[in-house]
N, CA, C and O atoms as a DFTB+ gen file, in Angstrom:
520 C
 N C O
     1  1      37.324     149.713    -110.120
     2  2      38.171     150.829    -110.470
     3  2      37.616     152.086    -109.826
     4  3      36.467     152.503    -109.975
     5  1      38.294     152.477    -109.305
     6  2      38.194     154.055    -108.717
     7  2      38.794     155.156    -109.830
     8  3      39.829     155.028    -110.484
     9  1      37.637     156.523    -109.864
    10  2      37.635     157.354    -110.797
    11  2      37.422     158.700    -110.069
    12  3      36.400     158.823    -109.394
    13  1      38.235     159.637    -110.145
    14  2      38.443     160.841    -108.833
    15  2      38.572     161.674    -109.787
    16  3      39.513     161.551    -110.571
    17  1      37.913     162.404    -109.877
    18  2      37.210     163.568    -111.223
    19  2      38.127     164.868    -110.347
    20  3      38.100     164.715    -109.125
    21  1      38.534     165.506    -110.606
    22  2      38.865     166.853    -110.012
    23  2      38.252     168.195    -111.292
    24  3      38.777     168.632    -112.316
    25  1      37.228     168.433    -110.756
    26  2      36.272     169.022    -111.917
    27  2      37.056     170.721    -112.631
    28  3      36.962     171.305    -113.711
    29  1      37.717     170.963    -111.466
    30  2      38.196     172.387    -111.353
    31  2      39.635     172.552    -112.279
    32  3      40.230     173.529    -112.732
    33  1      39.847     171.226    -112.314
    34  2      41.306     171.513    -112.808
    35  2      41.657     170.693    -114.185
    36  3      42.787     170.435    -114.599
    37  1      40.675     170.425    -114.659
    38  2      40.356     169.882    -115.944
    39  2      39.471     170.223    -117.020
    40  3      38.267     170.318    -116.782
    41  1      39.974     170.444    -118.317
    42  2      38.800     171.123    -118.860
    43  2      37.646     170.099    -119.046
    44  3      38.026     168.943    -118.858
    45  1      36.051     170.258    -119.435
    46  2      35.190     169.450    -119.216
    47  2      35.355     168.793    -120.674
    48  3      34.831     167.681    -120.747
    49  1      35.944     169.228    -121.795
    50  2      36.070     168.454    -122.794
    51  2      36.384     167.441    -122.713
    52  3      35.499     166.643    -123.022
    53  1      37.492     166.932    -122.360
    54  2      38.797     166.372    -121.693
    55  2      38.220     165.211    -120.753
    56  3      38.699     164.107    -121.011
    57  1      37.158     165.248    -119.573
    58  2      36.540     164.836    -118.738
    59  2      35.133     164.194    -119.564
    60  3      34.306     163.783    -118.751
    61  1      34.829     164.077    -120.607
    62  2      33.602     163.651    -121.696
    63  2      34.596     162.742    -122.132
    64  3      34.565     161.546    -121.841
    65  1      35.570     163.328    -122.894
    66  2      36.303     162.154    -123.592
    67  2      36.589     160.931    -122.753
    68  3      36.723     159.840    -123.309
    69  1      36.702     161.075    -121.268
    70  2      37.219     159.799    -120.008
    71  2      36.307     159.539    -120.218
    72  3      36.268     158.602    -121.014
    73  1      34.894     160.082    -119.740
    74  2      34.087     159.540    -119.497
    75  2      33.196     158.219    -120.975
    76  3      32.219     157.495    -120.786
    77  1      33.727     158.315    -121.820
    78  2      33.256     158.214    -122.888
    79  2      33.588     156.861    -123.372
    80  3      32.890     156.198    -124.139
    81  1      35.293     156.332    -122.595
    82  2      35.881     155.716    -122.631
    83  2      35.973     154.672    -121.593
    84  3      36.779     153.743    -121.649
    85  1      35.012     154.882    -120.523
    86  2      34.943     154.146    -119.433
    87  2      33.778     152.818    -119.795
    88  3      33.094     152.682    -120.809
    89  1      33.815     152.363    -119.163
    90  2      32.877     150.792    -118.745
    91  2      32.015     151.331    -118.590
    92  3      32.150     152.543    -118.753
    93  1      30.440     150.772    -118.141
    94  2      29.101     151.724    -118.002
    95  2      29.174     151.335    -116.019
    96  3      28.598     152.069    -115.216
    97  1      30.040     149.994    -115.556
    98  2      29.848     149.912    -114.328
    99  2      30.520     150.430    -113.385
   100  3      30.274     149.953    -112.277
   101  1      31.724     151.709    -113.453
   102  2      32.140     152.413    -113.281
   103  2      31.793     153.248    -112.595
   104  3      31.389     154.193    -113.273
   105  1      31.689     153.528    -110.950
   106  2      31.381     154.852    -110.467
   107  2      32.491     155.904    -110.256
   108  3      33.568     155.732    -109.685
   109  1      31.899     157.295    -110.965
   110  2      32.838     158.091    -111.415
   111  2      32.513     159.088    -109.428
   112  3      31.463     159.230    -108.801
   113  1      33.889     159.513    -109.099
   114  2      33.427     160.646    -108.262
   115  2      33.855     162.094    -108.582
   116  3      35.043     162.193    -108.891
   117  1      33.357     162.891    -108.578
   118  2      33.804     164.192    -108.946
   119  2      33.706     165.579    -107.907
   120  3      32.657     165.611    -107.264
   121  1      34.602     166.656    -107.676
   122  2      34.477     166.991    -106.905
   123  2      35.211     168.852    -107.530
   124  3      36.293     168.993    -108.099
   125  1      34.386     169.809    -107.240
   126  2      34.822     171.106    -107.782
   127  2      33.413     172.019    -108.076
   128  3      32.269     171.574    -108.174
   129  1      33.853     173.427    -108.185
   130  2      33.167     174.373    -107.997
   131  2      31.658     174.023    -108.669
   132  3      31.663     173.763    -109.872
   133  1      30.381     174.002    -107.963
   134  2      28.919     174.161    -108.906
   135  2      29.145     174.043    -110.637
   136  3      28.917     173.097    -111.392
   137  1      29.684     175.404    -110.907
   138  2      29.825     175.873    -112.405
   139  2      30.599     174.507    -112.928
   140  3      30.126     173.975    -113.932
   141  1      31.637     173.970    -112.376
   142  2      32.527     172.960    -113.277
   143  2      32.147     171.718    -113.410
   144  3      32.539     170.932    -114.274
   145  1      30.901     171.393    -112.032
   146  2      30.247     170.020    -112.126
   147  2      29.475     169.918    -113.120
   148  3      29.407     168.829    -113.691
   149  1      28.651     171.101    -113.603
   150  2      27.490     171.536    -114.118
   151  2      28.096     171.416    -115.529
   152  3      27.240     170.646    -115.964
   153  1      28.622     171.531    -116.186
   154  2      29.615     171.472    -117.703
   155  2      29.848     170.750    -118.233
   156  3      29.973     170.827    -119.455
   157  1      30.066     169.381    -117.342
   158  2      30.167     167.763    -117.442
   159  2      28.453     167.162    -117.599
   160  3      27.586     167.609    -116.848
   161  1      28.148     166.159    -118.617
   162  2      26.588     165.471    -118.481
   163  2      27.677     164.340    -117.809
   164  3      28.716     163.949    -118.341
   165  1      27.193     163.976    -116.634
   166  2      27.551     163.405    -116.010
   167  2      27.058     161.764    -115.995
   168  3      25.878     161.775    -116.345
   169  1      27.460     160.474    -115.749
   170  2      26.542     159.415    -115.684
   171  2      25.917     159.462    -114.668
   172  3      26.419     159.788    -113.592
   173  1      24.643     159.126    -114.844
   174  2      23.390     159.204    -113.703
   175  2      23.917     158.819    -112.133
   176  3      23.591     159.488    -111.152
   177  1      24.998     157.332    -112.062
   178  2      25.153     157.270    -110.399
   179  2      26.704     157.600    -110.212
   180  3      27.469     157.022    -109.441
   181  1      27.099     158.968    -111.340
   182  2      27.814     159.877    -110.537
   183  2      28.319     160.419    -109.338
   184  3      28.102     161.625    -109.452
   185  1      28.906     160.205    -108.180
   186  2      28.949     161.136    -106.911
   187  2      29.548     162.625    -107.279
   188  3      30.734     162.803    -107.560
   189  1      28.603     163.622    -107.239
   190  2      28.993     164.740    -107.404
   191  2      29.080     165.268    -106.146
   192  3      28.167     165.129    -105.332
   193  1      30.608     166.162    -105.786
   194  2      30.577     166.554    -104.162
   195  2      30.905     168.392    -104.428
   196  3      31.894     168.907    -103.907
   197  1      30.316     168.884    -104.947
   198  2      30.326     170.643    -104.729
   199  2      31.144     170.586    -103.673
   200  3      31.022     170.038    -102.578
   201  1      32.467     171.587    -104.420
   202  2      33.030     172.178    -103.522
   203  2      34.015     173.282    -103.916
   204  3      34.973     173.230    -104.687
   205  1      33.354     174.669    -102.917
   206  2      34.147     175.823    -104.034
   207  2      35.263     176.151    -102.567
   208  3      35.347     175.540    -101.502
   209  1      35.827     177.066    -102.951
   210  2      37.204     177.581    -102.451
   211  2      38.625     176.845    -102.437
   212  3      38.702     175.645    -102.701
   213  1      39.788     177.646    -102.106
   214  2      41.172     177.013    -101.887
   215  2      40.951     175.544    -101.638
   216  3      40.341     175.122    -100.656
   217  1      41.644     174.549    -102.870
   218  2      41.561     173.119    -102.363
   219  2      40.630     172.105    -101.525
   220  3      40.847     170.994    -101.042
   221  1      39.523     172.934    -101.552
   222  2      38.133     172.530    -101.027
   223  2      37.906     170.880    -101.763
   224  3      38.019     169.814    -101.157
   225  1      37.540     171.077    -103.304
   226  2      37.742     169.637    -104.317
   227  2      38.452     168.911    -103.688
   228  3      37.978     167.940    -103.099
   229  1      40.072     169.274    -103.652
   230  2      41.031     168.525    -103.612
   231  2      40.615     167.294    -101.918
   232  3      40.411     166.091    -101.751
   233  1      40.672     168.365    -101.148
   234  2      39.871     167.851     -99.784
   235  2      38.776     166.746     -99.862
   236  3      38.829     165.650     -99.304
   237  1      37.915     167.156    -100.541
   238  2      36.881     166.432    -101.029
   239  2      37.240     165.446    -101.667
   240  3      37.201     164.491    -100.891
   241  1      37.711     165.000    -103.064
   242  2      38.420     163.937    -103.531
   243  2      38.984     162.627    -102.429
   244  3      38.543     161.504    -102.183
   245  1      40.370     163.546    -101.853
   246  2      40.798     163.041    -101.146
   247  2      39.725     161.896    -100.075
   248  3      40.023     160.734     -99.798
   249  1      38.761     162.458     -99.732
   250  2      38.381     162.262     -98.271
   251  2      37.235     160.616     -99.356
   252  3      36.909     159.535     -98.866
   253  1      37.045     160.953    -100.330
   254  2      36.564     159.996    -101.316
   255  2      37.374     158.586    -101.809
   256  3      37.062     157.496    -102.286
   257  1      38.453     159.202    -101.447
   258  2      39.492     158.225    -102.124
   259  2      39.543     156.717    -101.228
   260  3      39.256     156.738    -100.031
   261  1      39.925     155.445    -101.901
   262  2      39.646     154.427    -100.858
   263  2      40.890     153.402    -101.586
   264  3      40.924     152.816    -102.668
   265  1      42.007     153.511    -100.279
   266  2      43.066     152.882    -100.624
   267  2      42.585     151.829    -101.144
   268  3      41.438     151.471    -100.878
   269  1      43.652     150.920    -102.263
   270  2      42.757     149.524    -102.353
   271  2      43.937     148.884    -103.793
   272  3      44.943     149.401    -104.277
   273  1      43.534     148.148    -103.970
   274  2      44.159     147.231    -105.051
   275  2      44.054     147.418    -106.466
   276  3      44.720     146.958    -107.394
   277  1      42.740     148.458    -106.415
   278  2      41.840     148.557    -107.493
   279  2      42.643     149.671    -108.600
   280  3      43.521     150.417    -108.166
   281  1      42.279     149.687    -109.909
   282  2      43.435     150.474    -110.764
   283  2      42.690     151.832    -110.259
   284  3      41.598     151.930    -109.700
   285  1      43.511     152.733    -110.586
   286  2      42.683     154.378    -109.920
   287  2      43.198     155.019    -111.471
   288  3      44.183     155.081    -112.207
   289  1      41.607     155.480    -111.359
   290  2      42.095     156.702    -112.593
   291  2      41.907     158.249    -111.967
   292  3      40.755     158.521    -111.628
   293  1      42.544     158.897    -111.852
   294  2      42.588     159.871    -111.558
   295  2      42.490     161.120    -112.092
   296  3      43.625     161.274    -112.544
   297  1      41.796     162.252    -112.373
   298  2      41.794     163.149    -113.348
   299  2      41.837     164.708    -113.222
   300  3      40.907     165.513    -113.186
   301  1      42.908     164.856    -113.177
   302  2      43.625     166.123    -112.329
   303  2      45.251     166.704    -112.899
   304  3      45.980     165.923    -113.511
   305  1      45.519     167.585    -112.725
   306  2      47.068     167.913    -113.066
   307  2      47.398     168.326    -111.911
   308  3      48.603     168.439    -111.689
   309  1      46.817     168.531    -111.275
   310  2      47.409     169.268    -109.406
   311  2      48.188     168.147    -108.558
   312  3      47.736     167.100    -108.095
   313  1      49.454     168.656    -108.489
   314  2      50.503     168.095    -107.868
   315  2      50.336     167.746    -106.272
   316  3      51.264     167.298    -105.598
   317  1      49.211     167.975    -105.838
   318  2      48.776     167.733    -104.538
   319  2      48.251     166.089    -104.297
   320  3      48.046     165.381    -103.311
   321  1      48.145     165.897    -106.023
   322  2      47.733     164.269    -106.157
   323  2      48.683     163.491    -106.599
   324  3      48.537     162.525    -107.348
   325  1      49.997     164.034    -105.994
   326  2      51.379     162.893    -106.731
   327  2      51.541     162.035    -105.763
   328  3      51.884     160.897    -106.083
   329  1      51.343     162.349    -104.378
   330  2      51.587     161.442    -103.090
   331  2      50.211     160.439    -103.511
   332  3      50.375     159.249    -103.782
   333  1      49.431     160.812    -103.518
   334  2      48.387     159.741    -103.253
   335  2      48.317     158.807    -104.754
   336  3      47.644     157.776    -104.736
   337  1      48.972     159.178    -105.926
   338  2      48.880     158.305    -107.228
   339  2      50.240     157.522    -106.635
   340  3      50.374     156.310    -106.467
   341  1      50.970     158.330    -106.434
   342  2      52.397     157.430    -106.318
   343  2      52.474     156.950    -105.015
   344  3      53.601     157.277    -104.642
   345  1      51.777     156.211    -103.884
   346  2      51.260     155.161    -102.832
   347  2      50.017     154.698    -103.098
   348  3      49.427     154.275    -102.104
   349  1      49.303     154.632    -104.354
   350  2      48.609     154.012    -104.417
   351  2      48.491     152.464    -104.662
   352  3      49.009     152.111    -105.721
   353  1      48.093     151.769    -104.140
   354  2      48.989     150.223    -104.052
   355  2      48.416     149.587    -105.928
   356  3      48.995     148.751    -106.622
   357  1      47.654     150.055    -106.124
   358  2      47.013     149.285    -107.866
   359  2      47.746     150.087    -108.466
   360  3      48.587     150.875    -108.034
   361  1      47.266     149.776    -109.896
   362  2      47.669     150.645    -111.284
   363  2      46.864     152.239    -111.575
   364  3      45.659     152.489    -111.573
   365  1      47.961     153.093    -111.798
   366  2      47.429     154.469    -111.705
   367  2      47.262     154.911    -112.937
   368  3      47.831     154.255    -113.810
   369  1      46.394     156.211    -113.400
   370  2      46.746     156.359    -114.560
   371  2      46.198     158.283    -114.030
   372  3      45.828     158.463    -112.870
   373  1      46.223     159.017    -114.640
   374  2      46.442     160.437    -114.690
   375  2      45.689     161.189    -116.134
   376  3      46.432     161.109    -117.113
   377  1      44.862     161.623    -116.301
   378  2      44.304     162.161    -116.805
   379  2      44.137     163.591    -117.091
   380  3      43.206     164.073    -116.446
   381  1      44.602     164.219    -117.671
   382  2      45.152     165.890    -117.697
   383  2      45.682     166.345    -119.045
   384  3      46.254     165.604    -119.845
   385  1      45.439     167.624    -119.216
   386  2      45.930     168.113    -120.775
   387  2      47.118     168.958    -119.673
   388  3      47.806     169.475    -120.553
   389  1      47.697     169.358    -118.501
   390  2      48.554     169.875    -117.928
   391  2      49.262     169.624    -116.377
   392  3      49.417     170.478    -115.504
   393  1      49.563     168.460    -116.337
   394  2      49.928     167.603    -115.111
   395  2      51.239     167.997    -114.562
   396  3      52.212     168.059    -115.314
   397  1      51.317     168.213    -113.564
   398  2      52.230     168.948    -112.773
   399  2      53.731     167.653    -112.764
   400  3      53.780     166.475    -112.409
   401  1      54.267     168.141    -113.059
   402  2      56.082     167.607    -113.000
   403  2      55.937     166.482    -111.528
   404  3      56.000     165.253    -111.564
   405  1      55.815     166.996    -110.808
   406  2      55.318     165.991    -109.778
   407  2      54.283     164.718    -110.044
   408  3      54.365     163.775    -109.258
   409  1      53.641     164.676    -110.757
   410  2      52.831     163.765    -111.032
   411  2      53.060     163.239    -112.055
   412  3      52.387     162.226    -112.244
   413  1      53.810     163.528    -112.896
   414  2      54.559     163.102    -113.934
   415  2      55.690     161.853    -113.983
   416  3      56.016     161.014    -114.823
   417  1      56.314     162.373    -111.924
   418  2      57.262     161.668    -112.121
   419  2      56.718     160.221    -111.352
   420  3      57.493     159.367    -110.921
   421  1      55.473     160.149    -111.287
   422  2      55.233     158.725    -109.905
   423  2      54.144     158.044    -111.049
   424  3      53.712     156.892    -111.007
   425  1      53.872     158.928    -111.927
   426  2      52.660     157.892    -112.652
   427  2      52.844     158.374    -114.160
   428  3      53.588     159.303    -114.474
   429  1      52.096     157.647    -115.033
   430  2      51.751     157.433    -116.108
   431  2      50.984     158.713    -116.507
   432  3      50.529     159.261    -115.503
   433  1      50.592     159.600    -118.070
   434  2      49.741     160.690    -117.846
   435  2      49.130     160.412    -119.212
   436  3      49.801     159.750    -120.002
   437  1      47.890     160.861    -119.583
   438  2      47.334     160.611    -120.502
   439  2      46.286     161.853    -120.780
   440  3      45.643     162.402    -119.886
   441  1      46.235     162.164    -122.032
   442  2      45.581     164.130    -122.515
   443  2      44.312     163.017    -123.324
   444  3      44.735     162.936    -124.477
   445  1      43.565     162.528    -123.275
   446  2      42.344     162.141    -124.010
   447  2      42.311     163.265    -125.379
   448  3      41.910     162.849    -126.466
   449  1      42.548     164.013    -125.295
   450  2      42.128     165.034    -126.030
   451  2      43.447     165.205    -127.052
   452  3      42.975     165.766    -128.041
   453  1      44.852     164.990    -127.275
   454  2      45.909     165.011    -127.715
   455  2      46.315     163.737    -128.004
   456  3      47.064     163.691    -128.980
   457  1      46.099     162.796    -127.538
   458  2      47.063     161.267    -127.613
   459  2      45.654     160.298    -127.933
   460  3      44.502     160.659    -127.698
   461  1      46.059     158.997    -128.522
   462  2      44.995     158.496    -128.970
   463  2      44.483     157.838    -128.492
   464  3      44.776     156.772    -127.950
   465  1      42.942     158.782    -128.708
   466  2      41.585     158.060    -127.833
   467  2      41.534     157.094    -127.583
   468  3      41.118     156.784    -126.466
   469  1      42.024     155.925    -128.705
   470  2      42.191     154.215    -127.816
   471  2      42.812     153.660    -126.800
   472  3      42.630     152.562    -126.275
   473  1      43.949     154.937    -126.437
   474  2      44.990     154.049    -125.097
   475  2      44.139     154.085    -123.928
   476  3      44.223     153.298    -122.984
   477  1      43.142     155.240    -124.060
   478  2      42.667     154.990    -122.660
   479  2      41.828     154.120    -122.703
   480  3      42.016     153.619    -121.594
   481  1      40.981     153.512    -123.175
   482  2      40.049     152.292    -123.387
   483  2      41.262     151.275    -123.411
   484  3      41.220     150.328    -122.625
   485  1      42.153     151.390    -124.117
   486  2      42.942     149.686    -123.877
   487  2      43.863     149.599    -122.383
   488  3      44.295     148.495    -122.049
   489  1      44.091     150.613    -121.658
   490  2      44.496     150.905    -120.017
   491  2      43.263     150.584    -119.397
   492  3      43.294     149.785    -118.461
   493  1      42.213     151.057    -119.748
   494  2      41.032     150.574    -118.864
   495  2      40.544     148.859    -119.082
   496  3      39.842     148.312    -118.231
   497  1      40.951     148.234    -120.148
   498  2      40.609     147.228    -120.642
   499  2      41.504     146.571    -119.643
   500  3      41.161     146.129    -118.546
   501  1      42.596     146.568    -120.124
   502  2      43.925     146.178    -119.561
   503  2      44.138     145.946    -117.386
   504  3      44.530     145.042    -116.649
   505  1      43.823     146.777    -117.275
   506  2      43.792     146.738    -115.732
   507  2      42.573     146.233    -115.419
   508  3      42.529     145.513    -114.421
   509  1      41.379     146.468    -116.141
   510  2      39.884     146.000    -115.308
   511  2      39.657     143.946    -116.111
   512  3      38.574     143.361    -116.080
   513  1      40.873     143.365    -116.665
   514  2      40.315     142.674    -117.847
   515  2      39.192     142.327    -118.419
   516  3      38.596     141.253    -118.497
   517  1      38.812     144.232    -119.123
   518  2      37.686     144.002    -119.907
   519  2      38.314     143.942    -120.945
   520  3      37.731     143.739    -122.010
C-alpha cells in the first residue's frame, strides 16, 4: 500500500489518527513545509521530503508516487490530486477533513477525525487482506 501524506494541507490531528490506523509495515511518505512535518511523530521509516513554497509538496508527492496495483491512501484535500486518485489503477481512498469537489467526485473520502475511526482500519484491512 502506498501512503502520500500531503503534510500542508491536512491538519496533523487528522494525519495521527491515519497514522494510528495503519499496519506497522506500511511506508508512509510525506511531503510539506519543515513546520508541518515537524507536528506529525512520525513512524521511524517514514520518508519525509521538506518542501516549502507554491505546490512544492504537491511536486514532491507526486514525483513519490508509483503507479501500481497497490491500494493508495492518499491524504490531502487539494484537487491537484483528483487526476492521479482517479487513474490510479488499485483502490483509492482520500483522507481529509476538506477535500476538494474534484476529488470527491473520482474517489471515496474519509475525515478520521468526524466519521468512525473503524472504517479506516476496516478499508485498510479490506484492500491489504489484513
Amino acid at each position: 500500500m502506498q501512503v502520500l501524506v500531503d503534510a500542508d494541507n491536512v491538519d496533523p490531528t487528522r494525519v495521527t489518527l491515519l497514522l494510528a490506523a495503519l499496519p506497522e509495515d506500511v511506508t508512509v511518505v510525506a511531503a510539506g513545509r519543515r513546520s508541518a512535518l515537524e507536528a506529525v511523530v512520525w513512524p521511524a521509516d517514514a520518508r519525509l521530503l521538506p518542501a516549502s513554497g507554491w505546490q512544492r509538496a504537491d511536486l514532491a508527492l507526486a514525483a513519490a508516487y508509483v503507479p501500481s496495483d497497490d491500494p493508495l491512501l492518499l491524504v490531502s484535500g487539494d484537487s491537484d490530486f483528483a487526476l492521479l486518485a482517479g487513474r490510479h489503477p488499485g483502490p483509492v481512498l482520500v483522507v481529509s477533513e476538506a477535500p476538494s469537489h474534484r476529488l470527491r467526485a473520482v474517489v471515496p473520502v474519509h475525515d478520521p477525525a468526524v466519521d468512525d475511526p473503524g472504517d479506516l482500519r476496516r478499508w485498510v484491512d479490506a484492500v491489504t487482506g489484513g
